[in-house]
N, C-alpha and C positions, 0 to 999 in steps of 0.2 A: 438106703438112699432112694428118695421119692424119682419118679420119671421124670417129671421138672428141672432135675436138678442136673439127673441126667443128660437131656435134654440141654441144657445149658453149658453144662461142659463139654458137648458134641459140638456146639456152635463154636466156642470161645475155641475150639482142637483144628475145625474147620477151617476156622478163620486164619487161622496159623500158620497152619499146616498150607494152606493154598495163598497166604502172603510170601511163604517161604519156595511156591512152587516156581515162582518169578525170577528168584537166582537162580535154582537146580537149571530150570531152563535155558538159562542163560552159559552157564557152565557144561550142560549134557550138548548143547552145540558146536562144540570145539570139535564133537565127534560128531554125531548125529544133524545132517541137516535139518531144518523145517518140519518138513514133508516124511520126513523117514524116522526122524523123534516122535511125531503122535502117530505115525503106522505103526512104528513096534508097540511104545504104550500101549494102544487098543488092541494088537493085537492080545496083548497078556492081559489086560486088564478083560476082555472079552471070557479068554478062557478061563482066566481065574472066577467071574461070576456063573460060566455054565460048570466047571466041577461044583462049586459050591451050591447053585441050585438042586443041581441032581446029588448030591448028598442027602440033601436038606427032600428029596423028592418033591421039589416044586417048580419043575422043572416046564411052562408053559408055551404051547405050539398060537402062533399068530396064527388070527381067521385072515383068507385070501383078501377079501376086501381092504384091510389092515395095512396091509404090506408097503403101499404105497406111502400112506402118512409113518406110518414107521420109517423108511427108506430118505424121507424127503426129511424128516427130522432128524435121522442119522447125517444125510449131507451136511445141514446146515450148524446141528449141533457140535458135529463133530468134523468132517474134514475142513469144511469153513473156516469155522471159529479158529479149530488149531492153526490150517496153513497162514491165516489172518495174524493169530497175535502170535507165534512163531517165527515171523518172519519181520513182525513189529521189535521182538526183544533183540531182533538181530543190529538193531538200526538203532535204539533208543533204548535209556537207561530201564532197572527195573521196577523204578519209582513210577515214571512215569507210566510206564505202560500198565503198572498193576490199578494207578488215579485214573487213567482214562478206560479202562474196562470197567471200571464204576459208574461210567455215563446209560448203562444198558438199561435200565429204568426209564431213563429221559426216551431213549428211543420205543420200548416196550409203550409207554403213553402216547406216544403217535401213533405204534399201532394200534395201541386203544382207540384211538379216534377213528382212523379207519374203518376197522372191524367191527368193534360194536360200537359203531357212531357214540362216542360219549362225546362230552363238551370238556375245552382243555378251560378251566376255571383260571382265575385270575392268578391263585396261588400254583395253579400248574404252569402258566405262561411266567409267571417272575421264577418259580423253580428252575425252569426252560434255558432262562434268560441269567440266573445266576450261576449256574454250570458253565454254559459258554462262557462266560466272564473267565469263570475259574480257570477252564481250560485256555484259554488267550494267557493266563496270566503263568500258569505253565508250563506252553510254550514257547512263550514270551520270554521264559527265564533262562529257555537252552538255545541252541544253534537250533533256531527254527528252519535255516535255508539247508541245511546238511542235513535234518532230519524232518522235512517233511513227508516223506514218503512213511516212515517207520509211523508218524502219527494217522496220516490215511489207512495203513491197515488196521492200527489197534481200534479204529473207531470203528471200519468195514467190520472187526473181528464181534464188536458191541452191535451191529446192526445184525450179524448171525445168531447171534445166542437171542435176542430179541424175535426174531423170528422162528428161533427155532419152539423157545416159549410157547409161541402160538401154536405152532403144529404139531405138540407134542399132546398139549394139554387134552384131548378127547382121548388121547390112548389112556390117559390116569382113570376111567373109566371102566374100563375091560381087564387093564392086565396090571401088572405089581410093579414098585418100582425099579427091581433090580430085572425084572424080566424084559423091561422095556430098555434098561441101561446096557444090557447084553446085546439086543438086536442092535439100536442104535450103535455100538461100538461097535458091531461086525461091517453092516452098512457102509459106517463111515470110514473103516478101514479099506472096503469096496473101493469108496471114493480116492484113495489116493492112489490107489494103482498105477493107472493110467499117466499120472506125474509124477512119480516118481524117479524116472528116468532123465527129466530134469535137474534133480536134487544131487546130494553130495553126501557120501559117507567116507569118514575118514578113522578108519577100523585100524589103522597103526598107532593112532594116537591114544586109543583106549586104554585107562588104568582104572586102580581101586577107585578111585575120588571119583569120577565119572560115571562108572557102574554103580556106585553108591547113589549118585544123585538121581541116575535112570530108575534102579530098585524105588528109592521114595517116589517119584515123578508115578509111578506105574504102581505100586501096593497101596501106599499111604494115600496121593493127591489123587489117585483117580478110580482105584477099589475102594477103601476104606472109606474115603472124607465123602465119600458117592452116597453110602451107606449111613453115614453121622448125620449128615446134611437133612439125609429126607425123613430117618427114626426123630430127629429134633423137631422138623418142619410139621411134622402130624401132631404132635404135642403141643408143639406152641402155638399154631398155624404161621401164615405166609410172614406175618407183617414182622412178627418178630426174630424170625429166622433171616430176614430180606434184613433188616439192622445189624445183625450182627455183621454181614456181608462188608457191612462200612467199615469193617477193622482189619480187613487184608492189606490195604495201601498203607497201615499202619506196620502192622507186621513188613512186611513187604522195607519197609522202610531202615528197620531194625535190623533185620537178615543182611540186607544189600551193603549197609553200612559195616555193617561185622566181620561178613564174607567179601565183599566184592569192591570197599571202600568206595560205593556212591555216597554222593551226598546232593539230599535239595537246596536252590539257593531261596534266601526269606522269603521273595516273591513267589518261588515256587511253593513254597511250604502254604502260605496264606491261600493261593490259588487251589491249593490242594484241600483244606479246612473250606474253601468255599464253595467247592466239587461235594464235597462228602457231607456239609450240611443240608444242600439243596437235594442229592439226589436221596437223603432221611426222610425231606417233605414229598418229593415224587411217589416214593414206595408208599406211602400213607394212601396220596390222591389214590393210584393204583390199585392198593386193597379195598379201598370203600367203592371203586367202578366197579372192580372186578365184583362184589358181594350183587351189584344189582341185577348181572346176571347170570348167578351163578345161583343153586338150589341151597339149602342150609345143607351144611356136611361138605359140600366140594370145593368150598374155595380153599383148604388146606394140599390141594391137589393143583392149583394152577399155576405153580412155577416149578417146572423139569428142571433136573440137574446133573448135567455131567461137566462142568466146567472143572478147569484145573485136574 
């Protein structure tokens, strides 16, 4: 079996594997709050990348300087993002929340604009402008007045991973990616500390089904697919590993319906087909800014992953 192919079967496992992280989620909450569901995850997810490094003897110590962008994209990537669409799956279905963490491209290109002053082109401004549509349309289809709250975090949660994107990406230079996925999960387990004591654990209610679905949430979506994700992303580079990404609200959609009997309503479903064709042309605009300044060889290295 060529690397390619490999390659492509890690994406299509990815995609699945983390459209399906949407119900677990949803289901590992009846016990685990928010805040205390991605603290244990990273907790394990953490250790299980440092036994396996020191296995593997590649086991790598960050220079002092490092520490901060490391630290500040452990927050963003990780206690951010999770306490963000954690506390979004608590509010709103897992359809929705898995179509609107597909907006993070659209926002990733305003940070483009910012950072390295690119210009938003015409096909990026109607890309812009056909997502919002899509997302209105939705919204539009659920109890928007009961769930607007769950919709401001899942977007806050697309505006962390977007940023974290950015502040990850000079570490892809120095150090590997599971070495950076290690720190980054330690970090951001740092971050929730502190709030925890807000949150809620309800340790009576735990059974087989729930430990089942934490076990996947923690080996599969957030050791493994961590790992599939970026061996696929080097072989293919960004643009095509960022596509596949558009098949989780698909998945996502299949799981929720099987397990959890959601369903979209038409308008929702069209709004959603009109989310995930614009943010196909985003990701394109994206990779071609990204190539202009980026050196040949490193633009396979500018989108960090520890989502899901």
């Amino acid at each position: 079996m060529s690397d390619k192919v490999k390659a492509y079967i890690g994406l299509t496992s990815t995609a699945m594997f983390w459209g399906a992280s949407f119900v677990s989620i949803k289901i590992c909450m009846e016990v685990f709050g928010p805040l205390y569901l991605a603290f244990y995850r990273y907790i394990f997810t953490s250790l299980i990348i440092f036994f396996v490094l020191k296995l593997m003897k590649k086991l790598e110590k960050i220079d002092r300087k490092d520490i901060f962008r490391m630290a500040a994209s452990g927050i963003t990537g990780v206690t951010m993002y999770f306490a963000f669409e954690n506390n979004a799956v608590l509010k709103i279905s897992s359809n929705e929340a898995s179509i609107l963490i597909g907006t993070i491209p659209i926002f990733s290109l305003i940070f483009n604009r910012f950072i390295y002053k690119s210009r938003i082109t015409l096909r990026n401004f109607l890309s812009i402008a056909a997502s919002i549509f899509g997302i209105y349309l939705i919204i539009g289809g659920a109890s928007f007045s009961l769930n607007v709250v769950g919709y401001v975090f899942m977007i806050m949660a697309a505006v962390s991973w977007s940023m974290y994107q950015f502040l990850v990406k000079p570490l892809f230079e120095k150090y590997s990616h599971m070495t950076i996925t290690m720190y980054q999960s330690l970090f951001g387990v740092l971050g929730f500390v502190p709030f925890l004591r807000l949150d809620y654990m309800n340790m009576d209610q735990m059974g087989p089904e729930i430990m089942a679905h934490f076990i996947f949430l923690t080996l599969i979506c957030s050791a493994l697919c961590t790992y599939l994700y970026l061996y696929s992303q080097e072989i293919l580079g960004i643009n095509i590993a960022s596509v596949f990404l558009n098949l989780i609200p698909v998945f996502t959609f299949v799981f929720s319906f099987i397990i959890l009997n959601e369903k979209l309503s038409l308008i929702q479903t069209v709004g959603a087909l009109i989310v995930i064709v614009a943010v196909s042309c985003v990701k394109e605009e994206i990779a071609d800014s990204a190539r202009k300044h980026e050196e040949p060889g490193e633009i396979n290295a500018a989108k960090g992953c520890l989502v899901e």
